[in-house]
C-alpha positions in Angstrom: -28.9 14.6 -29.0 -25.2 15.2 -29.2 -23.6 12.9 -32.0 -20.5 12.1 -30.6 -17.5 10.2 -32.7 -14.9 8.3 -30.6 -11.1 8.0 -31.6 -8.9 5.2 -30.7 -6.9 3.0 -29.6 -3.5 3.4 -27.9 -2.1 0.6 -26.1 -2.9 -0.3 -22.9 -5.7 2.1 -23.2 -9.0 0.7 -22.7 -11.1 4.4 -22.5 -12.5 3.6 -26.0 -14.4 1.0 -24.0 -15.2 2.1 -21.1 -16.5 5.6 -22.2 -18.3 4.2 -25.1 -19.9 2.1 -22.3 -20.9 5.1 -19.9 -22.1 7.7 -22.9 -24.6 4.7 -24.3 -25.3 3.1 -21.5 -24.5 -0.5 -22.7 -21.8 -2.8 -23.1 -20.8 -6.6 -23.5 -18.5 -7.8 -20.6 -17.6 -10.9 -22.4 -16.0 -8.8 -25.5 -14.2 -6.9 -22.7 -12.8 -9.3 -20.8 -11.6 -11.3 -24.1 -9.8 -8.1 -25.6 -7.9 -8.1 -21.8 -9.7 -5.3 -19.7 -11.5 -7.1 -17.1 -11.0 -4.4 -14.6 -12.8 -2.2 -17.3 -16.1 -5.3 -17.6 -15.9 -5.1 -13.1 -16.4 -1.5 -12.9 -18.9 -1.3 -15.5 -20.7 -4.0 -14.0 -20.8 -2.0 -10.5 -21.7 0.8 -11.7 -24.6 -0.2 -14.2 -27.6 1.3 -12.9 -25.7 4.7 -13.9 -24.8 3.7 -17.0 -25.7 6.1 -20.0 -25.4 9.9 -20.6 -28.3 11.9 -21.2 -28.1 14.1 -24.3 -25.2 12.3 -25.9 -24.7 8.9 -27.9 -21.4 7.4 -29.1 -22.7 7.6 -33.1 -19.5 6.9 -34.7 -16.1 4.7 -33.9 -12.9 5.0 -36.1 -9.9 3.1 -35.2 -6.3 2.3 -36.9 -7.6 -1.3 -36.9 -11.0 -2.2 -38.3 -11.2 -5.3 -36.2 -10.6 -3.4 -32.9 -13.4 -0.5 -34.0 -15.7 -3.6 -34.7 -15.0 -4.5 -31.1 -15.9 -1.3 -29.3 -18.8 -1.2 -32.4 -20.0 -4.5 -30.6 -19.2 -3.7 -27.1 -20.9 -0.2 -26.4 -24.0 -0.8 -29.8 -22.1 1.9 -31.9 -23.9 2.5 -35.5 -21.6 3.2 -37.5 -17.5 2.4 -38.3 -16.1 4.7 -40.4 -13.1 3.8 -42.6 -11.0 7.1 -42.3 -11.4 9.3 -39.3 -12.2 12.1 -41.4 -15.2 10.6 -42.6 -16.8 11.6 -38.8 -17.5 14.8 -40.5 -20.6 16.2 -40.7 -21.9 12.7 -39.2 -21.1 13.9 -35.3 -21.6 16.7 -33.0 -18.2 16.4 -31.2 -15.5 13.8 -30.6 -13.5 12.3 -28.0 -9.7 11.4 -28.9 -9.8 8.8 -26.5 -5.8 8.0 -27.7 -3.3 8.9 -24.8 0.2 9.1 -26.9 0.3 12.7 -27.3 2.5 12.5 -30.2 -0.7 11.4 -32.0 -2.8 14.3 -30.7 -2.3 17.2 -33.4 -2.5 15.3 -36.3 -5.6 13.4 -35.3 -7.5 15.8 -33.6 -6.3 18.9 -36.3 -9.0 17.8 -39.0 -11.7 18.5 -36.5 -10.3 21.5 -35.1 -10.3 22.9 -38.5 -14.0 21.8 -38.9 -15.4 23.6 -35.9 -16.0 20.4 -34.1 -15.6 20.6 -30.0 -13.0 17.9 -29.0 -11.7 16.6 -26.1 -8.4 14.9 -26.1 -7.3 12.4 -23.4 -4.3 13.5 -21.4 -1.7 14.9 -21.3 -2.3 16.9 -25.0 1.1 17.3 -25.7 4.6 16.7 -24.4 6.4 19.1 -26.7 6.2 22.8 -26.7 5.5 22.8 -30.7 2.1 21.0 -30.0 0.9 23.0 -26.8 1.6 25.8 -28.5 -0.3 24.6 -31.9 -3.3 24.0 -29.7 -2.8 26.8 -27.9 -3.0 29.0 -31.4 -6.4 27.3 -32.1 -8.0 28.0 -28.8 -7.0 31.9 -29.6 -8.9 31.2 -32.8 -11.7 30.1 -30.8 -11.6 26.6 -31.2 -13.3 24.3 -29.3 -10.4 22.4 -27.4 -10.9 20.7 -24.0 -8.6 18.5 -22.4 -7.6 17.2 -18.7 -7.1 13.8 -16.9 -10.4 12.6 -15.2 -8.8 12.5 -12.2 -9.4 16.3 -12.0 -13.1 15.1 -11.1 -11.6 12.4 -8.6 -14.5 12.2 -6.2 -12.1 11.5 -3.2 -10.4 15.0 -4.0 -13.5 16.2 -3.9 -14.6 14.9 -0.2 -11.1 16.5 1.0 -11.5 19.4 -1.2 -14.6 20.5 1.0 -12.2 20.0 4.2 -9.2 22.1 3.4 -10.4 25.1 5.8 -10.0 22.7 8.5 -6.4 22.0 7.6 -5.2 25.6 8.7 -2.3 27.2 6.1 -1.7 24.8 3.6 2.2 24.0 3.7 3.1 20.9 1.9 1.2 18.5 -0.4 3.0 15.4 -1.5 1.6 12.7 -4.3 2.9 8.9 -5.7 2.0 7.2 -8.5 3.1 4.2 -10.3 4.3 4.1 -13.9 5.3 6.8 -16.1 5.7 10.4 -15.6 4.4 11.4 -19.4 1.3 9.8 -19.0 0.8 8.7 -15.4 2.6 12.1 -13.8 0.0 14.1 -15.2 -2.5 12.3 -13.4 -1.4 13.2 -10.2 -0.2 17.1 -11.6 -4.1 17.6 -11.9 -5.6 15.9 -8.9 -2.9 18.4 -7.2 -3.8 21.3 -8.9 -7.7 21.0 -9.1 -7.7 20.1 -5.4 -5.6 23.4 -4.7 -8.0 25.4 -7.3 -5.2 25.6 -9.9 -2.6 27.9 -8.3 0.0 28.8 -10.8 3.4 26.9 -10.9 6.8 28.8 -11.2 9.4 26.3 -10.9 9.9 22.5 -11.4 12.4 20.5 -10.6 13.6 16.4 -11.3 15.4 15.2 -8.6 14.9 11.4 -9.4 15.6 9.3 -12.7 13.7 7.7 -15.0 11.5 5.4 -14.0 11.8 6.4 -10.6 10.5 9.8 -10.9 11.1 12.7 -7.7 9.4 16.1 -8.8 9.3 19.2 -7.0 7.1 22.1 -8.0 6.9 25.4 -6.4 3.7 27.5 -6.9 3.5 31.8 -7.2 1.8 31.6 -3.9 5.2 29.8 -2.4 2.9 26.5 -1.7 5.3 23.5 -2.7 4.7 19.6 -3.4 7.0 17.1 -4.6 5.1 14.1 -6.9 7.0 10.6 -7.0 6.2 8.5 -10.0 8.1 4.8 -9.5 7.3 1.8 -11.9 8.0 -0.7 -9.5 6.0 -0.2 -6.8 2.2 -1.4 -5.9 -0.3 0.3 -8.0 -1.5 3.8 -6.5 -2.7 7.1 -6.6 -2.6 8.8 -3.2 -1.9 12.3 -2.2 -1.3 14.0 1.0 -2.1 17.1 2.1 0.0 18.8 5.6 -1.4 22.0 6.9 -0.7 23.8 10.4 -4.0 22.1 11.7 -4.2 19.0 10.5 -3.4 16.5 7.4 -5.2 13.9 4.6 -4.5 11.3 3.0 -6.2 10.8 -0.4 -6.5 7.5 -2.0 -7.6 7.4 -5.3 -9.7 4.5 -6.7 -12.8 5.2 -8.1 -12.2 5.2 -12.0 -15.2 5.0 -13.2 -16.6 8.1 -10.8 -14.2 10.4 -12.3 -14.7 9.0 -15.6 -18.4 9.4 -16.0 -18.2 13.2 -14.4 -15.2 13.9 -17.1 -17.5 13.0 -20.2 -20.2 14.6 -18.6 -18.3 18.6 -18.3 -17.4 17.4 -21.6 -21.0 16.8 -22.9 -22.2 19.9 -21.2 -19.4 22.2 -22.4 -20.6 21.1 -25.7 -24.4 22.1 -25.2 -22.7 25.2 -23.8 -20.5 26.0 -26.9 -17.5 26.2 -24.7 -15.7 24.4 -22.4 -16.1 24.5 -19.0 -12.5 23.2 -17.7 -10.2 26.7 -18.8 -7.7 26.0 -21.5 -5.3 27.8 -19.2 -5.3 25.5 -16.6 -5.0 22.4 -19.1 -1.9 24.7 -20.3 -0.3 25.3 -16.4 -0.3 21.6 -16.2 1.1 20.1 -19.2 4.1 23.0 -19.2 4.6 21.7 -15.4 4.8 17.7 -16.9 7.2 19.2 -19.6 9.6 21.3 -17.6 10.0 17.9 -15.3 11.0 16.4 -18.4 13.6 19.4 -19.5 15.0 19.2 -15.9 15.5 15.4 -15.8 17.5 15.9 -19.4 19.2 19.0 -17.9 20.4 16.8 -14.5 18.0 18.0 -12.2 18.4 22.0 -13.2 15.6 24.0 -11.7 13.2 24.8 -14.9 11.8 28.3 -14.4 8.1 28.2 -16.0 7.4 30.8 -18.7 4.0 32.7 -18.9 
């Protein structure tokens, strides 16, 4: 049985839930829906003869605020509530920084690292060179690192995935979101890249502004796809994909799909000893989310993508 000590909360964030939920296979709807994340209780509630993760248990919960780690505690039948996140140690297997503000990421997921424990830290890991290229230093060590938006494992990618030979030459790919770029762009920056088996990016370019994000990427193979990110507009996650032959449209929808098969690569990697995702392919994507940001800061200059 993997011990496995969750990390949260961020705002807005409700994976310390939900994932607590699907790795123990249990969970209280009415302590969901009264902390606000009824969408979280409706899914769960679906999807409950699937609920649980063989191998693993949620063991340990540490958050900044003791009432909200008594909440998940209640929610998903966690054991124990730890005062300090440090205090995980050598009571868990692994843990999941469930956290998505990646200016949090190194300094809460570096006591572990330095411990040996496999983590896995919600997207995107970082959003400044300085921390990509901390964690970056620690995977060379050999450090268990493993990180990646779930919608990698989008099971709608996965249907079209299995149809791209039917789409002749690949020539454009096009994907819109809602919300931010930071934390919402990189959403749709791996659904693009796992569905085209991680090609490498060379350029990227911000044509839009904040809050109305435009981004255009251009891969070593000369494949390009622009990704709009607007805050205004009815939530979504769709991407298109236009060969010679034919086209798709993805719509993305199923959270708690690509949820559950997330935690489960995660849970495997761990009985593996490594991860299964490649820390190079977590590190393509996040220096694509960053150059968009250096390019909108730089008026829409084309950011050349370093090795």
């Amino acid at each position: 049985m993997i011990r496995t000590g969750i990390i949260g909360m961020s705002p807005g964030n409700a994976h310390p839930y939900s994932w607590s939920a699907i790795i123990n296979g249990c969970f209280n709807a009415e302590e969901i829906n009264r902390v606000g994340y009824p969408a979280v209780s409706d899914y769960l509630k679906a999807n409950e003869d699937t609920l649980g993760i063989n191998g693993a248990k949620v063991t340990c919960v540490w958050t900044q605020d003791k009432e909200i780690s008594e909440s998940i505690a209640k929610t998903t039948q966690i054991e124990t509530i730890v005062n300090n996140m440090e205090e995980m140690i050598g009571l868990v297997d692994a843990v999941i920084l469930a956290r998505d503000d990646p200016k949090n990421h190194v300094a809460m997921a570096k006591p572990f690292i330095d411990a040996g424990i496999p983590v896995f830290i919600d997207k995107p890991l970082a959003v400044t060179k300085e921390d990509l290229h901390y964690f970056s230093e620690q995977v060379a060590k050999g450090k268990f690192i493993m990180s990646c938006s779930s919608m990698r494992y989008a099971n709608e990618g996965r249907i079209v995935k299995q149809e791209l030979a039917s789409l002749g030459k690949l020539e454009l790919a096009t994907a819109v979101g809602k919300k931010d770029w930071i934390k919402y762009g990189v959403h749709l920056l791996e659904a693009l890249f796992a569905l085209l088996d991680d090609p490498k990016p060379v350029s990227v370019k911000h044509v839009g502004e904040s809050g109305k994000d435009i981004v255009y990427v251009e891969f070593e193979n000369g494949f390009r796809a622009t990704l709009h990110l607007f805050m205004e507009i009815s939530p979504t996650f769709q991407l298109s994909l236009f060969g010679q032959k034919g086209w798709r449209l993805i719509d993305v929808k199923n959270s708690y799909s690509m949820f559950r098969d997330n935690i489960i690569e995660f849970i495997r990697s761990v009985e593996e000893g490594e991860p299964r995702l490649s820390f190079e392919k977590t590190r393509a994507i996040i220096n694509t989310l960053m150059g968009a940001m250096e390019s909108l800061k730089k008026g829409g200059e084309t950011i050349h993508l370093a090795e």
